[in-house]
N, CA and C of each residue as an Amber inpcrd file, in Angstrom:
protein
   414
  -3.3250000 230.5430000 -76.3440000  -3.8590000 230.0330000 -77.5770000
  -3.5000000 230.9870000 -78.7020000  -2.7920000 230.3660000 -80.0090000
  -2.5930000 231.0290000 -80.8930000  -4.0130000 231.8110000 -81.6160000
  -3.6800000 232.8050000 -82.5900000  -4.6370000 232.8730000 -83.3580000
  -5.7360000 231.9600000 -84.0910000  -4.9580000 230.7670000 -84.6710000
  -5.3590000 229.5980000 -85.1510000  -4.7100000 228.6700000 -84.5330000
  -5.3840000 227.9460000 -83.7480000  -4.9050000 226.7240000 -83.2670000
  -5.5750000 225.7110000 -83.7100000  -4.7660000 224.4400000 -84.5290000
  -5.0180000 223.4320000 -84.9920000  -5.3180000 222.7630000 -83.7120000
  -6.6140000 221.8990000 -84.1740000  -7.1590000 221.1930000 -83.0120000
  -7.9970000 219.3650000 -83.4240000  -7.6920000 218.3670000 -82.9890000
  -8.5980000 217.5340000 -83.3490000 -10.4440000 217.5650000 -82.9990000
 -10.6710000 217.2020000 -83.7950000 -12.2110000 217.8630000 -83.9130000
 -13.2280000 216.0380000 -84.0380000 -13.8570000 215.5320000 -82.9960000
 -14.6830000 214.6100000 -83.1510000 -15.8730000 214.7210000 -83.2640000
 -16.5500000 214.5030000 -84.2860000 -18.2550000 215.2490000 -84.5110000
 -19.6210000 213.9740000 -84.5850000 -20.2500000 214.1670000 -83.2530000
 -21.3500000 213.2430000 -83.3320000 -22.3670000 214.1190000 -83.6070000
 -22.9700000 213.2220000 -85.0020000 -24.6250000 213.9270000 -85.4430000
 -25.4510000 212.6930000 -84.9120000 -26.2850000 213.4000000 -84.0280000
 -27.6380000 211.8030000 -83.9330000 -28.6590000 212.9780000 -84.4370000
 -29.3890000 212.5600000 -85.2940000 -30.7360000 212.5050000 -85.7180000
 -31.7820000 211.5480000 -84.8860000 -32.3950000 212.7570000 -84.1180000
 -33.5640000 211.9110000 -83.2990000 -34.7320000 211.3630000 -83.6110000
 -34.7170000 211.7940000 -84.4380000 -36.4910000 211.6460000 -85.1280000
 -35.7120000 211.0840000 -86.7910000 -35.1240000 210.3690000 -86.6500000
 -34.2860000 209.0600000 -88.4880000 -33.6450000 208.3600000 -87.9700000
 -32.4130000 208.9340000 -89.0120000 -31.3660000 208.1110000 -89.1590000
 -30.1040000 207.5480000 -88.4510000 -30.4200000 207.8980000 -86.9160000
 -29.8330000 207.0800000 -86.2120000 -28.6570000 208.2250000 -85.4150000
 -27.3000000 207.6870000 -85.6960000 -26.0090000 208.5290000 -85.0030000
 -25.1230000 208.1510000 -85.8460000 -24.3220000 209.1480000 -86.4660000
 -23.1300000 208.9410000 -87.1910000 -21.8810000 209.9250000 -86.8870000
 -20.2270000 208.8760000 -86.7070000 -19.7700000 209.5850000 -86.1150000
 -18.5240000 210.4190000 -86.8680000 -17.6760000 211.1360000 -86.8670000
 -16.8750000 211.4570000 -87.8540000 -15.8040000 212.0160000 -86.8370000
 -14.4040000 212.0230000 -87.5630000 -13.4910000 212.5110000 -87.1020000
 -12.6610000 213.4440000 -88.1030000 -11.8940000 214.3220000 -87.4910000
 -11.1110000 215.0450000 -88.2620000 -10.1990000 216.0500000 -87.6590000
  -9.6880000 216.7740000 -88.2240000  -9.3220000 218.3230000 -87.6580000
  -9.6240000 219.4840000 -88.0430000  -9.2090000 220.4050000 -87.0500000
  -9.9020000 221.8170000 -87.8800000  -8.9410000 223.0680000 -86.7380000
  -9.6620000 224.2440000 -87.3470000  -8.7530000 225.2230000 -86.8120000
  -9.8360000 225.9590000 -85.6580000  -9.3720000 226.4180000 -84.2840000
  -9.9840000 227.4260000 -83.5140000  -9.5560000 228.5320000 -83.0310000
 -10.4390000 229.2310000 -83.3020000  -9.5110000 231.1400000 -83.0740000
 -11.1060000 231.5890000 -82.6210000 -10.1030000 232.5140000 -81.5280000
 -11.5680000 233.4760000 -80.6760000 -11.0310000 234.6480000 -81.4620000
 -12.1370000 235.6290000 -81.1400000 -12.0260000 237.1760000 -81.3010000
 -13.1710000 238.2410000 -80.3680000 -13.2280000 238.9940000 -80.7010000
 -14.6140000 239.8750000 -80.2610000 -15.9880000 239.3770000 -80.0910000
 -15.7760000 238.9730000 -81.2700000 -17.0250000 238.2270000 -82.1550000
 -17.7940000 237.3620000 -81.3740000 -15.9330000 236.2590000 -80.8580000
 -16.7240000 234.6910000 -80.2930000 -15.7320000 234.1860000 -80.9590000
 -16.3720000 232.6470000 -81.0560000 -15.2790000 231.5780000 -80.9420000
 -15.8950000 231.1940000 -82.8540000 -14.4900000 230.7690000 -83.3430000
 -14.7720000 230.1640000 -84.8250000 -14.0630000 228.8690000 -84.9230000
 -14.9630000 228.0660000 -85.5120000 -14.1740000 226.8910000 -85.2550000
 -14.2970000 225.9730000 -87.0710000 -13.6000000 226.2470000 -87.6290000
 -13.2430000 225.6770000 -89.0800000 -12.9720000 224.1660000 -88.8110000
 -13.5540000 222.8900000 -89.4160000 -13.3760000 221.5820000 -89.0460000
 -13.9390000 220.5130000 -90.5350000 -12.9580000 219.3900000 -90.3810000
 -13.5480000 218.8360000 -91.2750000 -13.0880000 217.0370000 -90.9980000
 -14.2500000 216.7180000 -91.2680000 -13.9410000 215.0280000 -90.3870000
 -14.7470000 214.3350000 -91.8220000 -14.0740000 213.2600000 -91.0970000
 -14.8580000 211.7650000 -92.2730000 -15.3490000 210.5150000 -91.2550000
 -16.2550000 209.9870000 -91.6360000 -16.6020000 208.9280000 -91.0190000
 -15.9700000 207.3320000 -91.1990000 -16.2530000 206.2260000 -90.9710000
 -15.3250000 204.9350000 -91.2560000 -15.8410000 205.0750000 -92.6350000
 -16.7670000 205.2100000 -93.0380000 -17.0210000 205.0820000 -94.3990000
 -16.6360000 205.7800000 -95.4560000 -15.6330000 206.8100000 -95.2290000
 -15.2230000 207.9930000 -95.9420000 -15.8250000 208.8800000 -96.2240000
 -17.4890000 209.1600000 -95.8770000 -18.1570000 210.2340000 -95.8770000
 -17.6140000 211.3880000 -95.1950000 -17.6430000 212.6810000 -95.7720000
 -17.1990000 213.6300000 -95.2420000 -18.0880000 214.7820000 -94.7550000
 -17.9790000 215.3980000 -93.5440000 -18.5780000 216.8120000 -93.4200000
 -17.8500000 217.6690000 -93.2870000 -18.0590000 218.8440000 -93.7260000
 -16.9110000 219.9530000 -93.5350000 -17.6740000 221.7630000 -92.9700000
 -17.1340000 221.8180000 -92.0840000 -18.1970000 222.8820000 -91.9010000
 -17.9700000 223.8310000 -91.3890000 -18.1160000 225.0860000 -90.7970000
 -17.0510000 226.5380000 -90.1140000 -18.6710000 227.0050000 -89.3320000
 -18.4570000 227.0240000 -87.6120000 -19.2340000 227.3580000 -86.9440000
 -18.6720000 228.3790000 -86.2700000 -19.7820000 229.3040000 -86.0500000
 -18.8680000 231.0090000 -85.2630000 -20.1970000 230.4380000 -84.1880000
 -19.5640000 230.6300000 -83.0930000 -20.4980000 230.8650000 -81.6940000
 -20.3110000 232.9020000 -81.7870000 -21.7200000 233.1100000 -81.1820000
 -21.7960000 234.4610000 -80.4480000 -22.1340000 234.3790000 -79.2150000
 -22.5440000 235.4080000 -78.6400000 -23.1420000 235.6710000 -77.3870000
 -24.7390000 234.3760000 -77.7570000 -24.8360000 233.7590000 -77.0480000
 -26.4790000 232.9930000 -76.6940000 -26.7930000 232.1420000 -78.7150000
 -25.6450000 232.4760000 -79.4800000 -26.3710000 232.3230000 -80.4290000
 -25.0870000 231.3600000 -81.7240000 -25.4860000 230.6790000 -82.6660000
 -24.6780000 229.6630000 -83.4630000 -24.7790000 229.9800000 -85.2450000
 -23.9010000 230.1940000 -85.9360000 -24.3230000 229.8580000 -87.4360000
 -23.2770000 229.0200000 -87.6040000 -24.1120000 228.0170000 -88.3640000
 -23.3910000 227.1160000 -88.8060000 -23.1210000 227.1620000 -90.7750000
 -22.0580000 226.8890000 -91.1510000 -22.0580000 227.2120000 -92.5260000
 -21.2220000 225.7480000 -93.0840000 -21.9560000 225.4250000 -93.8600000
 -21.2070000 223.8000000 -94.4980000 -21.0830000 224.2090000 -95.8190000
 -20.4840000 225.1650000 -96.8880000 -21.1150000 225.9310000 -98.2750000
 -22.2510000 226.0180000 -98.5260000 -23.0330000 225.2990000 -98.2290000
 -23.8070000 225.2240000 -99.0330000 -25.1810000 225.7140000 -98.5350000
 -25.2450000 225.8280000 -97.1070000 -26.3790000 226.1550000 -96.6740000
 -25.8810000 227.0730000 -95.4420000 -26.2840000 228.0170000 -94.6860000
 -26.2070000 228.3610000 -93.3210000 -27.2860000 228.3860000 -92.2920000
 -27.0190000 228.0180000 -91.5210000 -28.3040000 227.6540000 -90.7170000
 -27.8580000 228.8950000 -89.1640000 -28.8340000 229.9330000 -88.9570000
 -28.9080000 230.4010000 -87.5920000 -29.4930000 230.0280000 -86.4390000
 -28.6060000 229.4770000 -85.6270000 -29.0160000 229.1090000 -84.2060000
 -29.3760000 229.9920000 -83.2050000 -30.2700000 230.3040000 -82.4350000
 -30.7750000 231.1140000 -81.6980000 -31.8140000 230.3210000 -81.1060000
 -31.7510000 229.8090000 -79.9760000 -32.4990000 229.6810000 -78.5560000
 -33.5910000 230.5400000 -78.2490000 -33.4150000 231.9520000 -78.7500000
 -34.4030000 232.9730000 -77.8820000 -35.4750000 233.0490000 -78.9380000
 -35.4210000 232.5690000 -80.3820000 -36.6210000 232.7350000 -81.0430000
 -36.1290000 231.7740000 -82.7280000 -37.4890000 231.3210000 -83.2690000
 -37.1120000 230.4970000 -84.1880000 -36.7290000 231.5180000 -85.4520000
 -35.8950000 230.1210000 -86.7250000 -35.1640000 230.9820000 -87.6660000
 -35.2440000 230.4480000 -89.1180000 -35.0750000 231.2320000 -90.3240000
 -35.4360000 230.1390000 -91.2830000 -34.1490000 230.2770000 -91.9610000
 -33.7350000 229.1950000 -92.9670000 -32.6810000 228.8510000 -93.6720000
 -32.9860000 228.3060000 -94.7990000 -32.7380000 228.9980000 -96.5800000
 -32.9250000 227.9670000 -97.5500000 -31.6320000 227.5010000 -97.8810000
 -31.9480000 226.1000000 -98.6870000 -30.9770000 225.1920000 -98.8410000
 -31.6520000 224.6900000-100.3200000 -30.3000000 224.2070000-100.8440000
 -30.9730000 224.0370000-102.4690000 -31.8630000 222.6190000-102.3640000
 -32.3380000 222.1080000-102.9840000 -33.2910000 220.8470000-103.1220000
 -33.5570000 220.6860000-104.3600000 -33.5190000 218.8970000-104.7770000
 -34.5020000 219.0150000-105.8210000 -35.5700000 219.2970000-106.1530000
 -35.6020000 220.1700000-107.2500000 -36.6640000 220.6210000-107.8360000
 -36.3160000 222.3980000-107.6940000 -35.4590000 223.1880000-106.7400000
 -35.6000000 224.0660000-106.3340000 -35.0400000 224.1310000-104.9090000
 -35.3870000 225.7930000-104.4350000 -35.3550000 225.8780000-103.2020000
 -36.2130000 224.9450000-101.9930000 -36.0990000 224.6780000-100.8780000
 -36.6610000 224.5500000 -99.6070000 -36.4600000 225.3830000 -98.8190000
 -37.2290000 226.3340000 -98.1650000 -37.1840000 227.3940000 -96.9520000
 -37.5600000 226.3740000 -95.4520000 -36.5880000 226.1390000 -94.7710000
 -36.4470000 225.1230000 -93.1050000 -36.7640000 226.4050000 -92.2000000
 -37.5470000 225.8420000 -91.3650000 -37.7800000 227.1800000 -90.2880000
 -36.9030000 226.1110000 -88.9900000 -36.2440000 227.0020000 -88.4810000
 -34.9960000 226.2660000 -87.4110000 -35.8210000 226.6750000 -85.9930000
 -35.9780000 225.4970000 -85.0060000 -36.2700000 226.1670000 -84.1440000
 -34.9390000 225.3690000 -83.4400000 -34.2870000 226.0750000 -82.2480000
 -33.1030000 225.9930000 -81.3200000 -33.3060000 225.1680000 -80.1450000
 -33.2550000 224.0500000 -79.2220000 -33.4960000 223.7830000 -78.4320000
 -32.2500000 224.2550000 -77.0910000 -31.2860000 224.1470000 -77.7640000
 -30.1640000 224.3970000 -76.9150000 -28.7720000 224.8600000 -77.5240000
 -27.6860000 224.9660000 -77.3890000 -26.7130000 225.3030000 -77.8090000
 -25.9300000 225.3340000 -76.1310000 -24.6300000 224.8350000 -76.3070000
 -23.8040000 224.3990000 -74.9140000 -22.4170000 224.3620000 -75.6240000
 -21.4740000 225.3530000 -74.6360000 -20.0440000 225.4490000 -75.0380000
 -19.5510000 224.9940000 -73.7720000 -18.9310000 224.2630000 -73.5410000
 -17.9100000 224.0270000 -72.3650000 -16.4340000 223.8390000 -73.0860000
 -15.7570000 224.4950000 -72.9100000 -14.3270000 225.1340000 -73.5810000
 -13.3140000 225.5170000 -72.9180000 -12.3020000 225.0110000 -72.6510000
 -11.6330000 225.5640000 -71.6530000  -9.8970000 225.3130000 -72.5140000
  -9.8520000 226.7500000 -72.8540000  -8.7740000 227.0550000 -73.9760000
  -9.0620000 226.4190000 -75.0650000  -8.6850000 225.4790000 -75.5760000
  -8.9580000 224.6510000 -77.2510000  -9.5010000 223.5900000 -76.6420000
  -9.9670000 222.8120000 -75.7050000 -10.3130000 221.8740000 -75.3440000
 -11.6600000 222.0480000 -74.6630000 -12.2880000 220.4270000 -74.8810000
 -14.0980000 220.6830000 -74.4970000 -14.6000000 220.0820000 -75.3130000
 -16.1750000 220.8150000 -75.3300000 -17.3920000 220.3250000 -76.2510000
 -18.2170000 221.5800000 -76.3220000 -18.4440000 220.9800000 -77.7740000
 -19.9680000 221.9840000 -77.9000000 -21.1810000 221.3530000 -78.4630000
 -22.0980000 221.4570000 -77.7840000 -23.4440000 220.8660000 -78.3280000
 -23.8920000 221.4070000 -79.1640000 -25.2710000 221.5370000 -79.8320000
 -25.7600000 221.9340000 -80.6970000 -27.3080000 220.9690000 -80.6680000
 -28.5760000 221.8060000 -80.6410000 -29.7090000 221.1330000 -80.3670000
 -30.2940000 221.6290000 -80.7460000 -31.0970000 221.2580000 -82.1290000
 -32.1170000 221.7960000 -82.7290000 -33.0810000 220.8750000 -84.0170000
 -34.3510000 221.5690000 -84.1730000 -35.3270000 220.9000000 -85.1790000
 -35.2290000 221.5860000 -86.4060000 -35.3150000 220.9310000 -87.4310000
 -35.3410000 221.9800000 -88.7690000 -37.1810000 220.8400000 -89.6760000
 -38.0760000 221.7540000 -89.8660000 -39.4430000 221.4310000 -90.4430000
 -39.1700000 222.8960000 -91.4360000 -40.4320000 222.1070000 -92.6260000
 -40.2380000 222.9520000 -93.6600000 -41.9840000 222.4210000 -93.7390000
 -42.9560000 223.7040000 -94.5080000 -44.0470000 223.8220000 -95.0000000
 -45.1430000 223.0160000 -93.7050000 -44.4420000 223.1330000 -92.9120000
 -45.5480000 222.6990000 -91.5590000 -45.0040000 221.9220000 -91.2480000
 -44.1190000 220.9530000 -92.0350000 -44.0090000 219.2650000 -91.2400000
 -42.3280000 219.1310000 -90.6250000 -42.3770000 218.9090000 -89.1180000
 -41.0880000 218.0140000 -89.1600000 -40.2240000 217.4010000 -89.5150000
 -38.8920000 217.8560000 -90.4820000 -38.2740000 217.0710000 -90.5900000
 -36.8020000 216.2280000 -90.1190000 -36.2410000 217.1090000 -89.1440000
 -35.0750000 216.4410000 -88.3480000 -35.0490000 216.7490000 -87.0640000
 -34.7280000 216.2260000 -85.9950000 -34.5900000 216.6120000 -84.9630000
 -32.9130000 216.0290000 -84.8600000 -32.1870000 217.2000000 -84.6440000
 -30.8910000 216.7950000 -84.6160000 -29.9230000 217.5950000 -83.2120000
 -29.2180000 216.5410000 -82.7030000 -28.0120000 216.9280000 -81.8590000
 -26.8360000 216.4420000 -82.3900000 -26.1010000 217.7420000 -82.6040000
 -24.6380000 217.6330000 -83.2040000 -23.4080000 218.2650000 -81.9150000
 -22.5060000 217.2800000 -81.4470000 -21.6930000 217.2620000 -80.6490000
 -20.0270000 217.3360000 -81.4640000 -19.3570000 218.0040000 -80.9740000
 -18.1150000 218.3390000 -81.2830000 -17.1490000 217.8880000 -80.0250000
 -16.1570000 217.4460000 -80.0890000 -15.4380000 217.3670000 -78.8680000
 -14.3410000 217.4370000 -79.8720000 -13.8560000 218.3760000 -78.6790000
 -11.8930000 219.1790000 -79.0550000 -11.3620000 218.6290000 -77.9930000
  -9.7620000 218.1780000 -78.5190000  -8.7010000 217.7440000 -77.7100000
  -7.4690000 218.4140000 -78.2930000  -6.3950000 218.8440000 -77.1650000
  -5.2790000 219.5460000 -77.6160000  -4.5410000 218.3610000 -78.3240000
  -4.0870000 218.9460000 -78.9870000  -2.9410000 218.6530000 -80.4130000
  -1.9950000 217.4710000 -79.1910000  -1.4060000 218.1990000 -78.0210000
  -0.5520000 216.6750000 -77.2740000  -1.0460000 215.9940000 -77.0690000
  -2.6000000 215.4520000 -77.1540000  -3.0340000 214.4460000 -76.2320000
  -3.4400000 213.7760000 -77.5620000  -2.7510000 214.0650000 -78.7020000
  -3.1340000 212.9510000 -79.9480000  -2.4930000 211.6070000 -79.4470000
């Protein structure tokens, strides 16, 4: 695997507790290091909605960064993240349910399982799935 290897990138968000499952496709770049695995990606849905977002896995642990917000994933204890909102800030306290890499060179999945509530109340329960396929099997 190169430094950056261009990779197709398929991204399912279901929101468990709303708005349903929405699916998006795109590409993006993956490069390991010391660190862990970074995976730069950006997909659109049939509707042309776009997400774009750069996730570093560590050891047991996930940040996810879309500009605009970063959210820390960690399993072993909950985490908070502000994000702009109208009116102001919102402070989300993240709690982690899971996080799952199965990867084998540029190819696989990674899960992503977690709740984000703000000021006591629940507001998403979300699983976000990634599946990578090598560049030949386009």
């Amino acid at each position: 695997m190169n430094a950056t290897d261009p990779v197709p990138v398929g991204v399912t968000v279901t929101s468990v507790t709303g708005d349903g499952t929405m699916i998006f496709s795109g590409s993006g770049t993956l490069h390991r290091d010391s660190r862990g695995i970074h995976l730069r990606y950006m997909a659109r849905d049939g509707e042309g909605n776009a997400v774009t977002s750069a996730l570093h896995l560590g050891v047991g642990r996930a940040m996810v960064d879309n500009g605009t917000y970063r959210l820390l994933l960690d399993p072993s204890h909950p985490t908070s993240a502000r994000i702009l909102a109208e009116g102001g800030t919102l402070e989300l306290n993240v709690v982690t349910r899971r996080i799952q890499v199965d990867l084998m060179g540029n190819e696989g999945a990674i899960s992503l399982h977690y709740t984000l509530s703000a000021m006591g109340r629940e507001l998403q329960e979300m699983q976000v799935t990634l599946a990578l396929c090598p560049m030949e099997q386009v």
